[in-house]
C-alpha positions in Angstrom: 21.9 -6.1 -19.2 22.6 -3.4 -21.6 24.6 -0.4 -21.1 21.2 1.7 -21.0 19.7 -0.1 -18.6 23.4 0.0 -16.2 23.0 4.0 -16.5 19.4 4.0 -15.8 20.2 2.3 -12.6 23.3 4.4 -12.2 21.0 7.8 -12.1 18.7 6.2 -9.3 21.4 5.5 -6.9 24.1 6.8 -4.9 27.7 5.3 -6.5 28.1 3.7 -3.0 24.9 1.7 -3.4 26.5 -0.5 -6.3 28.8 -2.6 -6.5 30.0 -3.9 -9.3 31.8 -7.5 -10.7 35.2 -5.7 -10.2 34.8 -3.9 -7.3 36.2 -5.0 -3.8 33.4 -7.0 -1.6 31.7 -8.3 -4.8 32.1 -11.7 -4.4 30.6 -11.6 -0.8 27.8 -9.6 -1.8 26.8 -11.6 -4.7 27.6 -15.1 -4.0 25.4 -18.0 -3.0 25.5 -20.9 -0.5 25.9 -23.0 -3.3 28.3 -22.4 -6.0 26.8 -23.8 -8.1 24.1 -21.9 -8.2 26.5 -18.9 -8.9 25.5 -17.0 -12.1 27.9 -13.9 -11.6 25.8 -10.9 -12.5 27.3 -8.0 -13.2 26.1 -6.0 -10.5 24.9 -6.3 -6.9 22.6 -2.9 -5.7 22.4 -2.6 -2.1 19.8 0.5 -1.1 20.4 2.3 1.9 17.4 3.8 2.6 13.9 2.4 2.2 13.4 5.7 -0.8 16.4 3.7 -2.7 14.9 0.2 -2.3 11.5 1.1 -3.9 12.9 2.7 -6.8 15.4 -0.4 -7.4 12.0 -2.7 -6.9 9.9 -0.5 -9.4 12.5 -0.2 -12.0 13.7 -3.8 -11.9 10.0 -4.8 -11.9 9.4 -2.5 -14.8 12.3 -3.8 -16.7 13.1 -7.4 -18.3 16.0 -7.9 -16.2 16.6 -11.2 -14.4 17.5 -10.4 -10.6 17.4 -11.7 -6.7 16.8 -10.1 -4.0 19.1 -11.3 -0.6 21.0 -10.7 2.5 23.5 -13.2 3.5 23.1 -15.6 0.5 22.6 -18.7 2.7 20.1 -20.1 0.3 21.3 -20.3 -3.5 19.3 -17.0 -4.5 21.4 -15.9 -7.7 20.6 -14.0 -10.8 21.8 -13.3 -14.3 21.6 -9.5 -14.3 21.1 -7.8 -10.8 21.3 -9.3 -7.1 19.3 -6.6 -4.5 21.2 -6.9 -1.6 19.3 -5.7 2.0 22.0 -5.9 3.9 22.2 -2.4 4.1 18.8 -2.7 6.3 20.5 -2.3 10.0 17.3 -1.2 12.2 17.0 -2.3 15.8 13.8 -1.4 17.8 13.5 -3.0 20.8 10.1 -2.1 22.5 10.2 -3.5 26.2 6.9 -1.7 27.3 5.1 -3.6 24.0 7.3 -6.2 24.2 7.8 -6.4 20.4 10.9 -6.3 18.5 11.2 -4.3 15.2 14.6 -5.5 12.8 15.9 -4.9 9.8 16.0 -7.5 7.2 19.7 -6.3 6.9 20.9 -8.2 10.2 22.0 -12.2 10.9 20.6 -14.0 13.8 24.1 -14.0 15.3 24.3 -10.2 15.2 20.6 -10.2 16.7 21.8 -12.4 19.0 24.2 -10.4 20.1 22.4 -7.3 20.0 19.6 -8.5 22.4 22.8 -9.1 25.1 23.4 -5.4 24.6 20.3 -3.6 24.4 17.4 -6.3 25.7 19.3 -8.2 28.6 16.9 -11.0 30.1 15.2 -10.9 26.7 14.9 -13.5 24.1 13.0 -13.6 20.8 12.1 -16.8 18.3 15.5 -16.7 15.7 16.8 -19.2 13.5 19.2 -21.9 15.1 22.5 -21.1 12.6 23.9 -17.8 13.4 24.9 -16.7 10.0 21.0 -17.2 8.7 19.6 -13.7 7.5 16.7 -12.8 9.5 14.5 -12.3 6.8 15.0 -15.1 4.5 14.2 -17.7 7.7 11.2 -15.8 8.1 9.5 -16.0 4.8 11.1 -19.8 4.5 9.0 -21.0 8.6 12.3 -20.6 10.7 13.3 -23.6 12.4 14.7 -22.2 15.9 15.6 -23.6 19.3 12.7 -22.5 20.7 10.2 -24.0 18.3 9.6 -26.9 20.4 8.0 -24.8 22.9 7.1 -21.1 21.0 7.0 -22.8 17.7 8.6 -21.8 13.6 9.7 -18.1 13.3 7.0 -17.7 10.9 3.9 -18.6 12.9 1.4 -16.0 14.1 2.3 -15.5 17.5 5.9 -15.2 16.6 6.0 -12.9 13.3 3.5 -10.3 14.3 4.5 -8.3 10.4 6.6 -7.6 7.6 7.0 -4.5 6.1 7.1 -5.1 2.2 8.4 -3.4 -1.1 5.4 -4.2 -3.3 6.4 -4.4 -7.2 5.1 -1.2 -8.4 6.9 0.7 -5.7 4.0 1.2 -2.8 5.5 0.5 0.8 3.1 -1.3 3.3 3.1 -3.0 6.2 1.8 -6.9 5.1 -0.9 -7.1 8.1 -2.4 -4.3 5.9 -3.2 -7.2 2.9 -4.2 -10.3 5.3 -3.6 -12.2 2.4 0.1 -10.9 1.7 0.4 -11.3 5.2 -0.7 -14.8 4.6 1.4 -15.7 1.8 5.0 -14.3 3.4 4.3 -16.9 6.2 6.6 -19.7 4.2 6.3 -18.4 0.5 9.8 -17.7 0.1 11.1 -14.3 -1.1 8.2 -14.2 -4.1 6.0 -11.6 -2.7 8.1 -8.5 -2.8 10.9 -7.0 -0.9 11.0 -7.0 2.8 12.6 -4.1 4.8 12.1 -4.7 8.4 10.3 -7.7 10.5 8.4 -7.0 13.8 8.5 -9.6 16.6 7.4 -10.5 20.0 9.9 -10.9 22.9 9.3 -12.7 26.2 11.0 -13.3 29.6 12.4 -16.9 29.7 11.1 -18.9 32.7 
């Protein structure tokens, strides 16, 4: 990364959207599962609104920078130059009259967890079995969860109703928009663009 391209990213951002390889909480928000898999970049962005996240995608899209995008870093998603962090993506729209669920790509399945006690008692929705998985890298990756046997992966039709996606050249959609994005998100790993929020169903349990 040259100093040029640091400043452009500078200008794009608020200051508290970057964090950089001396700055406290680096090491969380950079590091993979794997350390060995580590490559240290010398900065981690992490937008805080959906405006911030499209410029980051555009420019880093536009640029010949090498760079990840992530939330909790279970998987061994690294990069040389930038890691896009979503963990700034909190949202929590629980819809009991549409029984849908509409989260952030920000949040854990423990937090979800959690948060379904709070605001959806009696409630359940189809999350990953380890608390500490991020929401949306389970999703694009199938989603093993306790309930499979019976409601089956997190990614399967009835269970990931959409995704709304960062597309490369900036444009925001929702992926059930494109079919075939849609499609592709359903186990294709984080190579289709960056995702902001997930929408899912809830049930009753019997």
């Amino acid at each position: 990364m040259t100093s040029k391209q640091l400043d452009d990213l500078r200008s794009i951002l608020d200051p508290s959207e970057i964090i950089e390889r001396d700055a406290p909480g680096y090491t969380e928000a950079a590091a993979p599962w794997s350390p060995m898999a580590d490559q240290r970049p010398p900065l981690v962005v992490q937008p805080s609104s959906l405006e911030s996240m499209t410029k980051v995608v555009k420019f880093l899209y536009d640029s010949d920078l090498d760079f990840g995008i992530r939330n909790t870093g279970t998987g061994s998603v690294s990069a040389r130059d930038v890691i896009v962090s979503t963990h700034g993506f909190k949202d929590f729209d629980f819809n009991e009259e549409a029984e849908t669920l509409t989260l952030g790509s920000g949040y854990d399945w423990g937090t979800i967890d959690q948060l379904m006690e709070k605001r959806a008692p009696g409630w359940q929705v189809v999350g990953a079995r380890c608390t500490w998985v991020g929401v949306a890298g389970s999703a694009l990756c199938g989603g093993l969860s306790w309930l499979s046997h019976e409601f089956g992966m997190i990614s399967d039709p009835q269970n990931l109703l959409d995704m709304q996606v960062v597309l490369r050249d900036g444009r925001v959609l929702w992926a059930t928009e494109e079919p075939d994005l849609m499609w592709a998100l359903r186990g294709g790993g984080g190579n289709f663009g960056g995702q902001y929020c997930l929408k899912e169903p809830n049930f009753l349990p019997a």
